[in-house]
N, C-alpha and C positions, 0 to 999 in steps of 0.2 A: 615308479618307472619314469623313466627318463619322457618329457612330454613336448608338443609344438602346439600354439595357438592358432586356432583361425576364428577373426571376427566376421560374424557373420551381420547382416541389420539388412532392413526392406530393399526392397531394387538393388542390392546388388549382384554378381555375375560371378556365380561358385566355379564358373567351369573353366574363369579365369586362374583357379587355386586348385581346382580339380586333381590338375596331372603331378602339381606340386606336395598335395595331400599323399597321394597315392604310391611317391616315390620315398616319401618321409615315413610311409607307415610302416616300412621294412626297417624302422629302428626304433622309433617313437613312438609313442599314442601320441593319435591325432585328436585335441582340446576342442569341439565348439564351442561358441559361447556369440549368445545375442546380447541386445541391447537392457533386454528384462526377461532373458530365462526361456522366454515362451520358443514357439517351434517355430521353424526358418521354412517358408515356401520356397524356393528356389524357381530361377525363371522358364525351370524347365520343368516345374509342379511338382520335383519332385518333394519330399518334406525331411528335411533334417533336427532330430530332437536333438538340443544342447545338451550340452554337459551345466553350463551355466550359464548365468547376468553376467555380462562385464561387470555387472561392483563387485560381487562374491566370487569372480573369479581370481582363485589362485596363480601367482608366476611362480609357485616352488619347483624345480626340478625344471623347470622350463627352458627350453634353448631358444625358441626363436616365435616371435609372431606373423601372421601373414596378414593379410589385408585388399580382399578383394575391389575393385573399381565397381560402379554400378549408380544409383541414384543418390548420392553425396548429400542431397535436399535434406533427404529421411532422417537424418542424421545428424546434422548440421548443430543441432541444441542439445547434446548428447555429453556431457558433462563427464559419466564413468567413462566413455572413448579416451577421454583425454590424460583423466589419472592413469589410466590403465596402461595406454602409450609411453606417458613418464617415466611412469616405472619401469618398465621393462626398456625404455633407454639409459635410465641410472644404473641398471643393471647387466649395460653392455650386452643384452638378446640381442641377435640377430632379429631386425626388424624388416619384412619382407611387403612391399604393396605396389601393386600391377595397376597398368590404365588409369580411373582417377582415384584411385587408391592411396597417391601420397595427400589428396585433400585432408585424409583425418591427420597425417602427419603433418600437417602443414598446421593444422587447427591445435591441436598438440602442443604445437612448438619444439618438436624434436626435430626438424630439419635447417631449423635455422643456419647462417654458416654453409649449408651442404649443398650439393649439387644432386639432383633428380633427373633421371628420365620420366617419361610421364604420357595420359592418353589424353592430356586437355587440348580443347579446340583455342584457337585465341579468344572468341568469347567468355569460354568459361574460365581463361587465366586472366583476364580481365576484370570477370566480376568477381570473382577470387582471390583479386591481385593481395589483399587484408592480410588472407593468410598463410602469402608466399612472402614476407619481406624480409629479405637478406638470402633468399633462395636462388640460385643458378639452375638455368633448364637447359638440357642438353638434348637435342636430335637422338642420340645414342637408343637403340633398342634398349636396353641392360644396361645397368650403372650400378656400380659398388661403390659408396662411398664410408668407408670405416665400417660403421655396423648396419648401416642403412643399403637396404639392395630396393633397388627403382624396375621398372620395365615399362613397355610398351604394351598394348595388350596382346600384338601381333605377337609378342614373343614370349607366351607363353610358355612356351617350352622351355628355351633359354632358362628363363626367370626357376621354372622350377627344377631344372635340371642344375644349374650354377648353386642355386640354394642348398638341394642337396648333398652336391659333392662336399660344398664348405660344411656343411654339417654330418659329415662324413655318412650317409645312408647311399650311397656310393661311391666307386670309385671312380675319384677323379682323373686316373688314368681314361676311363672308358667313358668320358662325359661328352667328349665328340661321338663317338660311335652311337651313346644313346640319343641323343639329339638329332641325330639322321634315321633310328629307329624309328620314332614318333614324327618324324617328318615323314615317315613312307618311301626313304631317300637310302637306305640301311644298302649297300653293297650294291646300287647302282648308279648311286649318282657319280657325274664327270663334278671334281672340284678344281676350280680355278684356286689359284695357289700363289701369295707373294713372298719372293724369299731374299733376303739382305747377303750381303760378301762384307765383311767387317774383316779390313786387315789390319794388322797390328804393323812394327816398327823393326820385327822380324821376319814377315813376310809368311806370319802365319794367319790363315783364317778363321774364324767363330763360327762353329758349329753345334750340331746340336749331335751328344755322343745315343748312338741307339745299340738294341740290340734284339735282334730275332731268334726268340725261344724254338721256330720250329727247324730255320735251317743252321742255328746253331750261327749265326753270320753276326761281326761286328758292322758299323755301319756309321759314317757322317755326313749330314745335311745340315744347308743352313739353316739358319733362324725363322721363323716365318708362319702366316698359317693362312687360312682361306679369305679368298673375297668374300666378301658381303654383297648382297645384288645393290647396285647403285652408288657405288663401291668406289674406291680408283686404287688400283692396287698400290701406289706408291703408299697413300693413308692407309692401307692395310697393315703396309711392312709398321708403318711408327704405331698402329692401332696394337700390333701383336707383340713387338718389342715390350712397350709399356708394360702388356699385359702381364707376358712373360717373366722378361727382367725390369722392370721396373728404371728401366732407363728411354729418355727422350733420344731419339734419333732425327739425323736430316737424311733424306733421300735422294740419292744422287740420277742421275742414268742407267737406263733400262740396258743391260748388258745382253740380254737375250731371252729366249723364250723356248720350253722346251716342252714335249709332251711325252708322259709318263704311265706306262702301263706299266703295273707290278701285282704281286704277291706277298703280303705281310702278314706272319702269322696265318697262313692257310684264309688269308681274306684278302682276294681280289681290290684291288683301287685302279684310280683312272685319271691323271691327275692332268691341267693344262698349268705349265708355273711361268711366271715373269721372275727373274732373277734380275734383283739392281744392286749398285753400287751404292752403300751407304756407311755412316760413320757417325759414334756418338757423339753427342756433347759435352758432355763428361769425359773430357781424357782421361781423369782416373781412371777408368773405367779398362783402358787396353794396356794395365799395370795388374788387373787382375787374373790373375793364373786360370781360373774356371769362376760359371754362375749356375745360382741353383735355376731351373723353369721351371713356373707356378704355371698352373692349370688350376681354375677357380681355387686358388689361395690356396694351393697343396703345393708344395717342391714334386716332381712328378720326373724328372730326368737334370741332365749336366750340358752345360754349353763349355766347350773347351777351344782351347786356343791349339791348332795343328797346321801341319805345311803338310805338302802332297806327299813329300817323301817321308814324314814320319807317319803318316797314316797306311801307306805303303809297306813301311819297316813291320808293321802291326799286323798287316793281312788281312786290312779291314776294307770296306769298299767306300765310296762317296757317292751320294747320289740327289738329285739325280741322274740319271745317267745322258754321256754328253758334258756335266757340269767341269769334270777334270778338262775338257778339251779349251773349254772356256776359259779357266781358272788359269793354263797357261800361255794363253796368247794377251794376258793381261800388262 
């Protein structure tokens, strides 16, 4: 059976891998495995028997390892940690570690070159500095870099919700909606919302093509996606681009601000959006006929290039709504 690692050792914080276990177990056996086999207290008493030791543990059939934050100390001289780690980075796993959790990666030597988000104080990136060199630390809640997934421990959720989409134990279509699940946020929260106007050389704009299975409705919006608290939606719009299409953007002028009550799929939203003017840096880039949109590394829908009146011709609508009144006083 197809399986997922979690290293478990003293003073770490399982509840930091908790929600990431639990969404992973709907396709994989969930692996423990301590430092020497024996049973794992958890900080919350509870008691987890391994499956193994890190030496004698197997990565056959294994997709990804995770790697809790917690007391780093414990661990520190931990020799199977680090073949263990290797291997499963020669072997392209998905390697997963929340809060100070890239310390073993970092002791490892599997993040060299790479860029981390991370739970360390400056203190402890300090006294640590040894085992960060050639490392990049980024503010970012969540960071993906190749096969390396970083977090914050705040985002817990994130972390294990992004993991599992790319390891397909859900759908990455629905990885926003589960993420305001387990935020307690599922169908009432107001999301502030940044969204880009990318025109091309024909006076078409880049949007994202939708479609609603209940009312049967085609549908275009732009590119874009939620604030973050502390946020500035202008970095939002380049934060979601990236994500998306994988292209850098500059952000022009704030063109307006709309608010949005709808119905999608028999699910109420509530949305406040800033819509700006922006454009990539890549010209090639408005030679492209359509791009695919990633949602945690899935193509998940189509951004196309259309004018008012060919979406019109189609009997599709654009939204949000207000946005056509915008789009032509441009």
């Amino acid at each position: 059976m197809k399986n997922v690692v979690a290293l478990l050792y003293p003073g770490c914080i399982f509840f930091e891998i908790a929600l990431a276990t639990e969404l992973l177990a709907k396709k994989y056996q969930v692996i423990f495995a301590t430092p020497d086999g024996s049973d794992h207290q958890a900080s919350n008493g509870m008691v987890i028997k391994p499956h193994s030791s890190f030496k004698n543990l197997s990565l056959e059939n294994c997709h990804a390892v995770l790697v809790p934050g917690g007391d780093f100390d414990s661990i520190k001289d931990c020799g199977d940690s680090d073949r263990l780690l290797q291997a499963a980075n020669d072997k392209k796993l998905w390697i997963a570690a929340i809060c100070a959790g890239p310390f073993l990666l970092g002791k490892a030597g599997v993040i060299k070159n790479r860029t981390i988000a991370h739970g360390l104080g400056n203190e402890q990136k300090d006294h640590l500095s040894s085992y960060f060199k050639d490392v990049t630390f980024v503010e970012e809640k969540f960071f993906v870099d190749h096969n390396i997934i970083t977090a914050r421990p705040e985002a817990h959720i994130e972390f294990a919700v992004e993991l599992a989409a790319r390891l397909e134990a859900i759908d990455p279509i629905r990885a926003t909606g589960i993420k305001e699940y387990y935020r307690g946020q599922y169908g009432q929260k107001i999301r502030p919302l940044a969204l880009g106007l990318f025109e091309n050389a024909k006076g078409q704009f880049l949007y994202h093509q939708g479609y609603d299975r209940i009312k049967k409705e085609s549908y275009y919006r732009p590119l874009g996606g939620g604030i973050e608290f502390a946020e500035q939606g202008s970095y939002t719009l380049k934060r979601e681009i990236q994500e998306e299409l994988s292209l850098e953007v500059v952000v022009g002028e704030l063109l307006g601000s709309f608010e949005n009550i709808f119905t999608f799929e028999e699910r109420h939203g509530h949305e406040v959006i800033m819509v700006f003017k922006a454009k990539f840096v890549d010209e090639t880039a408005y030679s492209k006929p359509d791009f695919n949109i990633y949602e945690s590394g899935h193509s998940i829908a189509k951004a196309v290039w259309r004018s008012l009146d060919e979406i019109k011709a189609e009997g599709a609508n654009v939204y949000p709504m207000g946005l056509v009144d915008l789009i032509k006083k441009l």
